[in-house]
Structures are given as structure tokens and as C-alpha cells.
N, C-alpha and C positions, 0 to 999 in steps of 0.2 A: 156280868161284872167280875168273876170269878176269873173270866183270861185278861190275858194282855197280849198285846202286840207284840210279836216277837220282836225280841232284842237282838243284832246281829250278835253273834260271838266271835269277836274276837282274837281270842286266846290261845288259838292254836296254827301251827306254823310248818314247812317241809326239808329233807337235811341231803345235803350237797357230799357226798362222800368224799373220804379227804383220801386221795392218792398220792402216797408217801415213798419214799425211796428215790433214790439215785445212786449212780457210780461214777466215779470215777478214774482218773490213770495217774500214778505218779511215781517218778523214776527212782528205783531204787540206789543205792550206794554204789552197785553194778552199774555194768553198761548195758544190763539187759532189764528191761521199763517190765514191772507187774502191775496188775490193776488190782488198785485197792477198792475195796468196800466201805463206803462214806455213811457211817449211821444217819438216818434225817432229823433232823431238828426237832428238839420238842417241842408241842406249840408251851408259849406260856399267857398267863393270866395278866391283864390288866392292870394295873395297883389299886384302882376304885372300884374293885367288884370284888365279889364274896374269892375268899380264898380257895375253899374247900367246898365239898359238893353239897356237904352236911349245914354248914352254912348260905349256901347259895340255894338251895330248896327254902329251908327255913324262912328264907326272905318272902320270896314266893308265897309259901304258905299264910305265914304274916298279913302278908302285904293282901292278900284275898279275905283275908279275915276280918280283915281293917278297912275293907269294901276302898282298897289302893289297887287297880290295879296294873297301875304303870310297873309294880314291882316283877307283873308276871311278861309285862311287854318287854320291859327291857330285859330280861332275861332269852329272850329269842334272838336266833344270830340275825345278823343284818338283812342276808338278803331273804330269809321270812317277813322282816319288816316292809323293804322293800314290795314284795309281795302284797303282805295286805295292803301297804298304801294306793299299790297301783290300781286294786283291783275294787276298793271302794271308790277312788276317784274317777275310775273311768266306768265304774255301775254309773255315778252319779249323772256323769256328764250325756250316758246314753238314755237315762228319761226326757221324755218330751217337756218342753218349761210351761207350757200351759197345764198340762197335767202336773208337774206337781207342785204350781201357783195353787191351784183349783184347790188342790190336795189340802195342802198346805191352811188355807185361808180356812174351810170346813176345820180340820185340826182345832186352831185358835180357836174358833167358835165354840167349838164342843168344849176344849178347855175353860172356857170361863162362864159357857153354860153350870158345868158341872161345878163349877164356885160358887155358883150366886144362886142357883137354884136346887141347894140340894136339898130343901125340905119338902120342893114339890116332888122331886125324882123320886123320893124313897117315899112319897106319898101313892106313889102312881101302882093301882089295882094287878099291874101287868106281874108286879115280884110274886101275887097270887095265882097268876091265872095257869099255875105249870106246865106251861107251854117251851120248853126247853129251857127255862129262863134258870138263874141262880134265886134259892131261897134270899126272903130279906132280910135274916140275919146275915146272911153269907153277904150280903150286898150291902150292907150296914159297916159288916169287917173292913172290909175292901174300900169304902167309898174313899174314905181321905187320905192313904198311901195311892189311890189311881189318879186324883186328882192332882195330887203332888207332881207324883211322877210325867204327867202331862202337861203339864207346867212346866217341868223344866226340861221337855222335850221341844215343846212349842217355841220357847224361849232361847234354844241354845244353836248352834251351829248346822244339827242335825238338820234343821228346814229350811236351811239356806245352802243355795244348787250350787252358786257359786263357790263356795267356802268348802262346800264337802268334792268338787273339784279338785282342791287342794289338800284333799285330806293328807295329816301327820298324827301318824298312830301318837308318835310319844306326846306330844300337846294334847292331843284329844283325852288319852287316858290319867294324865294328871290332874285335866278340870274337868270335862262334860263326863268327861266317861266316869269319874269314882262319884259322884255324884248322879250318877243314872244308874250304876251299879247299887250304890246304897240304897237307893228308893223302891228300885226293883225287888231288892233283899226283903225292906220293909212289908213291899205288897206280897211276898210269894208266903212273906209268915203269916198270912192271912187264910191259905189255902189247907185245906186237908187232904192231903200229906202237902208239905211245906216240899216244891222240885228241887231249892236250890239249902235243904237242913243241911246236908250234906258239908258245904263249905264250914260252917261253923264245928263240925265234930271230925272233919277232914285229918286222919291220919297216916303217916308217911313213916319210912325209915330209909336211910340212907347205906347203904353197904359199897364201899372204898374198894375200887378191884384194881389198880394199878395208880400212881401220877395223873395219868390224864383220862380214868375210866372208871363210871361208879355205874352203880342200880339204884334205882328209886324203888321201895313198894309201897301203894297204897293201897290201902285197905275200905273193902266196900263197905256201904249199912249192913251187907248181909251176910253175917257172921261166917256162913255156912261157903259165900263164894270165895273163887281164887282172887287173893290180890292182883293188882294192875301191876305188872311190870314195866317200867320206862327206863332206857339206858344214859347213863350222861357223859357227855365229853366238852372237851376244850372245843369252843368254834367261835371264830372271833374274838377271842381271848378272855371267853366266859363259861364257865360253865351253866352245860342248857344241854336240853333232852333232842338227839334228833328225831322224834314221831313227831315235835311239835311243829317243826320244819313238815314234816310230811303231811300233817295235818293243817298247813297254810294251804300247803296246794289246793287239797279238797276244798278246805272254807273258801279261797279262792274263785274254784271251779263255781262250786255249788252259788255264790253270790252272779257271779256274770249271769250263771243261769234265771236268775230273776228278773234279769233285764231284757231277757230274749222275746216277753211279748210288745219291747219299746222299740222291736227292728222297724226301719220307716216303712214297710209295704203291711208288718204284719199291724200296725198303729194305726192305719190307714182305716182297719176293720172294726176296731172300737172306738178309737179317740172319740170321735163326735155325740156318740151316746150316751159316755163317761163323761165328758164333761155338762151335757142333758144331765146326768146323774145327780152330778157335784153340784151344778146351779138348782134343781128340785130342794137337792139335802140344806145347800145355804138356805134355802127359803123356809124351809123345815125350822131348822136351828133358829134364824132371826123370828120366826113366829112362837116358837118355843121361848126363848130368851122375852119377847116383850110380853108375855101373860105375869097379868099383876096379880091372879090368883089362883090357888092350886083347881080350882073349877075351870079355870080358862089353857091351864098348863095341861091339864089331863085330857080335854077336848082336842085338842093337836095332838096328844101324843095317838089316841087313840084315833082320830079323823086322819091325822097325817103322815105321823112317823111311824107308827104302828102298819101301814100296807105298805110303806117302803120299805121297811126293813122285811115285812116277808117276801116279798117281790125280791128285792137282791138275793134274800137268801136262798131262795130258790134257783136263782140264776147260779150261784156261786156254787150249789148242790148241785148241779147238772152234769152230764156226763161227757167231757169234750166231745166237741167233734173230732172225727178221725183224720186228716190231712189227706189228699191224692201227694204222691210222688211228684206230679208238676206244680201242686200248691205248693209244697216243702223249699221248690226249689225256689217258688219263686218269692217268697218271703225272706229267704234267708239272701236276697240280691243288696247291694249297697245305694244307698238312696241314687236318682238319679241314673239308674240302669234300666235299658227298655230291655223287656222282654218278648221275643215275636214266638209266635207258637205259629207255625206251619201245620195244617193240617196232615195227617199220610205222613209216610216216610218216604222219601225222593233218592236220587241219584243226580249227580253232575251231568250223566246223561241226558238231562231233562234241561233243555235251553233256559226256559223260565226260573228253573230252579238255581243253576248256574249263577244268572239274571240278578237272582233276589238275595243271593248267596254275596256275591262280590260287590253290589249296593250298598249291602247292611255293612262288610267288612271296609269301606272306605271313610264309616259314621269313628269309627275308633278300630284302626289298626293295633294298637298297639295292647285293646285289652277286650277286642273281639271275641265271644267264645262259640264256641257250635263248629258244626252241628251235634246235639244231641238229639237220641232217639229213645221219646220215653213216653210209657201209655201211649203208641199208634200213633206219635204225632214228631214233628222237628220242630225243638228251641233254638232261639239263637239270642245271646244275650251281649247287647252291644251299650259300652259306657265304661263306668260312670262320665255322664258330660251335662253341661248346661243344655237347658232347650233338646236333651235328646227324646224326648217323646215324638215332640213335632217335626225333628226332623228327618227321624224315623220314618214317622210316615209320608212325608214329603217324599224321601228316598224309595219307598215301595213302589217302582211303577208297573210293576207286574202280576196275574194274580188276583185277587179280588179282597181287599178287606172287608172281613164278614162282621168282626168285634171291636170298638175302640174303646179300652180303659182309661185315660187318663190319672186316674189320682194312683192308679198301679203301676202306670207307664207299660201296659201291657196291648199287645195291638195281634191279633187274630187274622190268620192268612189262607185263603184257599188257592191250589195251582191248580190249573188243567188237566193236570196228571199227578200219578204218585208209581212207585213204584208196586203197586199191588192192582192196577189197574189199564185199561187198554189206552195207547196214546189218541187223544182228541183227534178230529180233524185241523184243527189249528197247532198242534202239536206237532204232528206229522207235515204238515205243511213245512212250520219251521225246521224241520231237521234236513229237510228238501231242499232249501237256499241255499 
């Protein structure tokens, strides 16, 4: 009870260098033209934004303190904003909608489990049994800032696919977002050590190095380390730090990367037993939710939720598997792409090969790929198109298909020959026509 779900962050953004200077030619009094040297423009400030650097931190700081923190969004230049919004709407839009219905719907439940039956939960033997669990005081602290907080996760924008489609950092951070940040706050001062003390004793100083160039330091909890230096300049007509720009990218990168196991070949491989999951766990929670007494509440937890939840967590503790190199490839294909895997490595030499080569490339010319030669074998990746699995293999007529994937759109080929091998009698025949 002790964690929570990670919260994205936000707050941090990547900086576009500003390339300044030009020249120009303009004709002297003489009849002979020098070129002068044209200073560039200085950028200037906005009229409704902080003036000063000292001032425009302060807000920032403020506005974090006061669990605001549109204060700290609008302070990053545009195209960071840009940035994040792009990159949570198009996380949102790459999960599968049955996973996060599934998702979602469990959510809710467990939210209003955790409302109406909190005298059984904090009754249940399990806060004893110290099996990694959190103490029941510890889980006592915590119970009504998580509850909260799930509340008005469940309730807001955040679990709706569509909407976060359209995510808009500065709407989000005026309503869902200082209201998820406050509640968040509330639950981390529950923990020992409090992650997020830090914002409340948060101190900064501002040092003025030119018109349009200052330093930020902040100072850590640890008396002993170096403060953080951050530089500020004019961009967009505000002053803002460029790390924060640079730090969009990352938060950027690193979000996409949570969507990479919703690619559709690599979805392919769990969807079906995650949503198995998600219907076991509903059935969990609505038989948890209807015990009218804590004897009846404690018999599910312990009969039912209690070997689900070690089962996943044992799954979740596991050590990945490794990928082959033609897994990699073929996971990372765009839905609607057939993959053929040639056994051996061939040559054009090889009629059949030729054959199977110029087939494949008439299914999609225009975004045909191969051959590739990878792990002992030839890909040939033809697509994205409707109906290309089937007609894919329609199109093989050479060869022998030895494997047919379907939900992969993968189709497995062996030829008569390879280039590591002696040409068949059918082989040789053909080369003889």
C-alpha cells in the first residue's frame, strides 16, 4: 500500500538552439558599397509573463508549492509542449482498446472496493503475514490519500483513450493534473522518507548574467552535495531553462517506450491471456466487493486474490526472455505486414528463388523489402496491405510452405536449393530449359 502507480512526469522539456546573426551590404556615401555588420535582434519578453528571471522562477517555484502546476508548464517553450503533447497522445492511441477497457473497468472496481470496504481490507491477516507486504500501520497512513487519489484517477480524463488522444498539457495541468498532483503529495507524506519533501523546502537562487541570460541554483536536501545548475534564456518570449527542453525529449523517448509492448505482432503474444487476467481479477474484485462480512471478505482474499496476486507477481519477477534477431525484426513490422522467412540463404541464380523473389515483389512494389540475410535464413517483408497474409501465400507457388502463422502474418518457405548446398535434380533440370 506503501507504492503507487507511477505518475508520468510531466515537467520536464528539450532546447532548440537559437542561431543568431546575419549580415548585411549597404552602400556607402561613396560609390564604393562595404558591408556592414547588422547586430540581431534581441529576442523580447511577452507582456503577460514574468519579467525577470528572478521572478519567473519564483512563479515556478510557487506554483509547485501550491500543487499548480500549469505554472511550471507554461513556462516551457512551445515546441517542448508540443513535444509532450504529441507523445502522450500518440502513447495513448498505440494501446490496444480492449486492453485498456479491460484495464480500466478493474481500475473502477478496485476504486470503490477500496471505499466501501475499508474496514475489511485493514482487517485482512495478510498486513501480518510479512510476506513483502507493508506494515498495517503503514497501511493505515496511506489508506485514505490512495483511495482518494484513485478516485480521481478513475474519474478524470486519464482512462478515457479517447480524450487522452487529444491530450493538451495546458488543460490537463490546470484541472486533472493540480488535483492529481495534490493528492499525490498528500500520499507521498505518508511514506518514510516523504520522495517528493523536497518540493515543499525547495530552494533556488537566481543569478542575472546578461538581458537575456541568467543561472538558476538549486540547492539539494544534502547539505554536503553541489547545487543543480540550470541556465535560462528568452525562448518564445519567456524566460525558461533549456535542460527542460532537453529533458522533453527524454521524458518523450522514455514514454513511447512503454508502448512498444502494444506493437500489433508483439500484442499478438499476450493480449489473450491479459485479458484471461483482467476477467479472473474482475471476478476477484466483484466477489470481494459482494461479502457482507469481514469472514466472507477474508475467505476470497485468501482463496482467491491472495494466489493471483502471487502468480502475477511471479510472472512480473521473471527474467525476460531473450529475442532472436528475426524475432526483433519481426515484432517491430507494422500491423498488416507479411513476413516470409526463406529457409538458407539463395542467390538469383536459383530459378525458384528468382520465382519466389518477383511474386512476393508484385504483392507491394512500392514497400517491398528484402532480401535480408539473417540467422541462416532470407526475409522478405511485403506490405503493409489488406488480406496480405492470404495473399501472400496464394502468391508462393514455388517451394514448399513448411509453417503458416497467421495471427503473425508470418509464412515459412523451404526451396530446393540454397546457396550452401548441391543444386537438386529438379533444379538442374531447370537451369537446362
Amino acid at each position: 500500500m506503501s507504492r503507487f502507480p507511477r505518475w508520468m512526469c510531466l515537467f520536464s522539456v528539450v532546447i532548440v538552439g537559437l542561431a543568431q546573426g546575419c549580415s548585411t551590404e549597404s552602400a556607402a556615401p561613396t560609390a564604393t558599397p562595404e558591408a556592414a555588420a547588422v547586430a540581431p535582434a534581441a529576442p523580447t519578453l511577452k507582456p503577460d509573463v514574468p519579467q525577470t528571471p528572478d521572478a519567473a522562477v519564483k512563479v515556478i517555484v510557487d506554483g509547485l508549492k501550491a500543487s499548480k502546476p500549469l505554472a511550471a508548464w507554461d513556462a516551457i517553450p512551445e515546441s517542448g509542449q508540443r513535444s509532450v503533447n504529441s507523445s502522450i497522445s500518440g502513447s495513448a492511441a498505440e494501446v490496444d482498446p480492449e486492453v485498456w477497457q479491460h484495464t480500466v473497468a478493474n481500475l473502477k472496481k478496485l476504486a470503490t472496493l477500496l471505499e466501501t470496504k475499508k474496514e475489511f481490507i485493514l482487517a485482512s491477516p495478510l498486513w501480518k503475514s510479512g510476506k513483502q507486504l507493508p506494515k498495517l500501520d503503514q497501511v493505515q497512513a496511506s489508506y485514505d490519500p490512495l483511495a482518494k487519489l484513485l478516485r480521481t484517477v478513475v474519474d478524470s480524463e486519464l482512462v478515457d483513450q479517447n480524450k487522452m488522444k487529444e491530450f493538451k498539457g495546458h488543460a490537463f495541468f490546470e484541472g486533472t493534473g493540480a488535483k492529481v498532483l495534490a493528492e499525490v503529495r498528500a500520499l507521498t507524506k505518508t511514506f518514510k522518507p516523504d520522495p517528493l519533501a523536497m518540493i515543499d523546502t525547495l530552494k533556488v537562487s537566481v543569478e542575472k548574467e546578461s538581458d537575456t541570460a541568467a543561472k538558476v541554483m538549486i540547492a539539494r536536501p544534502d547539505p554536503k552535495a553541489k547545487p543543480i545548475s540550470l541556465s535560462l534564456a528568452i525562448i518564445d518570449g519567456r524566460w525558461t531553462s533549456p535542460q527542460l527542453e532537453m529533458g522533453a525529449g527524454f521524458a518523450g523517448g522514455l514514454l513511447m517506450a512503454y508502448t512498444q509492448p502494444f506493437r500489433p505482432y508483439q500484442l499478438v503474444e499476450w493480449k489473450a491471456n491479459y485479458l484471461k487476467d483482467m476477467a479472473r481479477l474482475g471476478k476477484i474484485l466483484d466477489n470481494l466487493q459482494a461479502a457482507k462480512t469481514s469472514a466472507d471478505f477474508q475467505e476470497v482474499m485468501g482463496g482467491q486474490f491472495l494466489p493471483f496476486a502471487l502468480q502475477k507477481g511471479g510472472q512480473l519477477r521473471a527474467k525476460p526472455r531473450t529475442r532472436t534477431a528475426t524475432q526483433m525484426m519481426s515484432l517491430e513490422r507494422k500491423a498488416n505486414t507479411a513476413m516470409v522467412i526463406v529457409k538458407g540463404l539463395h542467390s538469383f541464380d536459383e530459378p525458384t528463388y528468382a520465382e519466389l523473389t518477383k511474386s512476393m515483389r508484385t504483392l507491394s512494389p512500392a514497400t517491398f523489402r528484402g532480401p535480408l540475410e539473417l540467422e541462416g535464413a532470407t526475409l522478405f517483408f511485403i506490405g503493409p496491405a489488406d488480406s496480405i497474409f492470404d495473399r501472400t501465400v496464394k502468391a508462393i507457388q514455388v517451394g514448399k510452405i513448411v509453417e503458416q502463422d497467421k495471427p503473425k502474418d508470418t509464412v515459412t518457405v523451404e526451396l530446393p536449393t540454397s546457396l550452401k548446398e548441391e543444386s537438386s535434380t529438379a533444379e538442374a533440370a531447370a537451369k537446362t530449359k
